[in-house]
C-alpha positions as CSV (number, residue, x, y, z in Angstrom):
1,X,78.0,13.5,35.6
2,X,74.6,15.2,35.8
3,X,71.8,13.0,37.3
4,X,67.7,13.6,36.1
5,X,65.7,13.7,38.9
6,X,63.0,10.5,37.9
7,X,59.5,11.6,37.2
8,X,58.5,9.5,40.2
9,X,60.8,11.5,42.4
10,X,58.7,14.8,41.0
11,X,55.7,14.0,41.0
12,X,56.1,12.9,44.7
13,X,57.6,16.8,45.0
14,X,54.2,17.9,43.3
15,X,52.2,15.6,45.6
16,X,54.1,17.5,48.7
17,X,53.3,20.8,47.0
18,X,49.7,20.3,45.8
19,X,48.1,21.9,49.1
20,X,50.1,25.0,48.0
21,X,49.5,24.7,44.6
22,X,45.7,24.3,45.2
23,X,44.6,26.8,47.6
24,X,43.4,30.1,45.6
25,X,42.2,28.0,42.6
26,X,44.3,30.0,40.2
27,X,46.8,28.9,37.5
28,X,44.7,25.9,36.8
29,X,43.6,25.5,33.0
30,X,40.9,22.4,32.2
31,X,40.2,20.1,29.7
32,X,37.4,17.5,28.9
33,X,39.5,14.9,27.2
34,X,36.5,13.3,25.1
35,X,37.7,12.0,21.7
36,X,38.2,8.0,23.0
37,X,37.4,6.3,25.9
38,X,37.8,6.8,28.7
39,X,36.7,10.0,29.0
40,X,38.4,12.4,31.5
41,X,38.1,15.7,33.3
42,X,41.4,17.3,33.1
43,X,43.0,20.1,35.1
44,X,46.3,21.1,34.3
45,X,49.2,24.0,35.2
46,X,52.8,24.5,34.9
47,X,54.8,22.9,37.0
48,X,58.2,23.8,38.2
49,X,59.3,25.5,35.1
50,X,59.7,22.3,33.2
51,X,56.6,20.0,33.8
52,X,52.9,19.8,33.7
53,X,50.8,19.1,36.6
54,X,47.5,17.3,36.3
55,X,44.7,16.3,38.1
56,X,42.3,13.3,36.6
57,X,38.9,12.1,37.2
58,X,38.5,9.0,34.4
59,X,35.8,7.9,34.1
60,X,34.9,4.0,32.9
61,X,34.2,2.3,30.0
62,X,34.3,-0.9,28.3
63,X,37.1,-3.0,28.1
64,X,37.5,-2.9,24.5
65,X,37.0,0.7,24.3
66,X,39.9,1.6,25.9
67,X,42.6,3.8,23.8
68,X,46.1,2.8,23.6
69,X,48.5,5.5,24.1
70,X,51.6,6.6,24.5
71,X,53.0,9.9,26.1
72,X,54.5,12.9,24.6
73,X,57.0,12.9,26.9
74,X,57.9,10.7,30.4
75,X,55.5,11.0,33.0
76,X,54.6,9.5,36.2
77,X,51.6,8.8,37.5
78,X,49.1,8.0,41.2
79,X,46.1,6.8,42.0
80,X,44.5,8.5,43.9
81,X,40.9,7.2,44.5
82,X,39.6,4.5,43.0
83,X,41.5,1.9,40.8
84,X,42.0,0.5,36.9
85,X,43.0,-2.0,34.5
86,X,46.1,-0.8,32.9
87,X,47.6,-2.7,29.4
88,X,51.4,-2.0,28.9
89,X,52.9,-2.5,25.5
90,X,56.1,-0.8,23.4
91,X,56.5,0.1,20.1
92,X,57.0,2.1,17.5
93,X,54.4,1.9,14.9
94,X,52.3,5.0,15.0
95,X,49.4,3.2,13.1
96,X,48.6,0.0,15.2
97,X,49.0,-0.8,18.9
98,X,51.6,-3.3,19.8
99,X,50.5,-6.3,22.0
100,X,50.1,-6.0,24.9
101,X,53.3,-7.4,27.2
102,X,51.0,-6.7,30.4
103,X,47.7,-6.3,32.4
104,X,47.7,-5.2,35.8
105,X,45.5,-4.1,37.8
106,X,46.6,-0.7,40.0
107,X,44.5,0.2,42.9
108,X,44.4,3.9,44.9
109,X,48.2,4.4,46.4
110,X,50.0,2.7,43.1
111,X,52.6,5.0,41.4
112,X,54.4,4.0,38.1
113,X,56.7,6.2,35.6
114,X,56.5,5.9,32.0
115,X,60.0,6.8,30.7
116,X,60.4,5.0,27.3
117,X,59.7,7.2,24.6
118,X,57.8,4.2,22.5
119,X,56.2,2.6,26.0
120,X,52.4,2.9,26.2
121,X,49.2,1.4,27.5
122,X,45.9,1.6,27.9
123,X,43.9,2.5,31.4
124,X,40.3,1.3,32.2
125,X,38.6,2.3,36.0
126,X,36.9,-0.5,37.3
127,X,34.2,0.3,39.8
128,X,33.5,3.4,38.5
129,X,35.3,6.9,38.5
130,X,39.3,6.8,39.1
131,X,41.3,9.7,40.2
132,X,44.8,10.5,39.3
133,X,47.6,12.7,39.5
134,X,50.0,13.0,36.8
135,X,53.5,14.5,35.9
136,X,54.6,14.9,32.2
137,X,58.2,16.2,31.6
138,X,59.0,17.8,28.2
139,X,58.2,16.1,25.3
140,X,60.7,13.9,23.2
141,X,62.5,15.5,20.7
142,X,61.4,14.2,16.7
143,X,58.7,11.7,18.4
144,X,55.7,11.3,15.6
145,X,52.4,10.5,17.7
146,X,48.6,10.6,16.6
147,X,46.8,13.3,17.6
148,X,43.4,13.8,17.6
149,X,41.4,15.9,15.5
150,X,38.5,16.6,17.2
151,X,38.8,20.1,19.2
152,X,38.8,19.3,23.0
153,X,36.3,21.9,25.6
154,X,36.6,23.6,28.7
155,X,35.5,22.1,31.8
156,X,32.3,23.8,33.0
157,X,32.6,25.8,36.3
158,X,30.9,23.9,38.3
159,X,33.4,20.4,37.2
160,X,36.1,22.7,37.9
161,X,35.0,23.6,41.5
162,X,34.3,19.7,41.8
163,X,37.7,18.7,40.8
164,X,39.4,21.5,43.1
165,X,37.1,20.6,46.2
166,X,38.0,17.2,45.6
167,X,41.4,17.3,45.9
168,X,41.4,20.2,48.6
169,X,39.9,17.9,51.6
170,X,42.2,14.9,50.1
171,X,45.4,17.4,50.5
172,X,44.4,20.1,53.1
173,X,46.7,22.6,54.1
């Protein structure tokens, strides 16, 4: 029988490897995820053949502007800096959140996977900026999710420097 490696156990390989994978800057595509709250700088790259790699600063907001989600596909997820309020639900409905089942509050150093293709939640930093790394595997098969229609931008230059630099003295070579 052939076992899946868990998205916690790869993203703990891309931890390991993010030194490498951050040292000439290159690869690395960015995003400023600004369609709901909260917003986020977004850096991104291919991982391994058959993941995504990404680097978060999130940046905070109101409690009850927080956007429910669910993932494409599983993922995993760190905290790197920083800390939120995170609402867990499940369900299927496309149009309408489900309730949330539970609100926890993860700090810099918690890790969770999200492996249920109709699990979701909602993340909120508290005390300002939180930083994340993240893991997505590829995405379900036939899973119907929202998108958003609103086109998303580029970093600037100058956030992607930020974002590398930051993460470069956290995970030196």
């Amino acid at each position: 029988m052939k076992t899946t490696e868990s998205m916690l156990a790869v993203l703990a390989r891309a931890e390991s490897e993010l030194p490498h994978l951050l040292c000439d800057g290159q690869g690395w595509n960015s995003l400023f995820v600004d369609y709901d709250f909260p917003h986020v700088k977004r850096l991104w790259r291919e991982y391994d053949g058959a993941y995504r790699l990404y680097l978060h600063f999130i940046y905070s907001c109101e409690k009850n502007e927080a956007m429910y989600h669910t993932h494409s596909g599983p993922s995993a997820m760190k905290i790197v800096d920083g800390g939120y309020e995170m609402g867990v639900g499940y369900g299927s409905n496309i149009l309408s959140p489900p309730p949330i089942a539970a609100t926890l509050i993860m700090s810099a150093g918690s890790t969770y996977e999200m492996s249920e293709v109709y699990g979701g939640h909602y993340v909120r930093p508290v005390g300002g900026v939180t930083v994340t790394i993240m893991v997505a595997g590829k995405p379900w098969e036939n899973k119907i999710s929202p998108k958003s229609t609103k086109a998303l931008d580029p970093l600037s230059d100058s956030d992607v420097e930020m974002i590398l630099s930051y993460f470069r003295n956290k995970y030196p070579q």
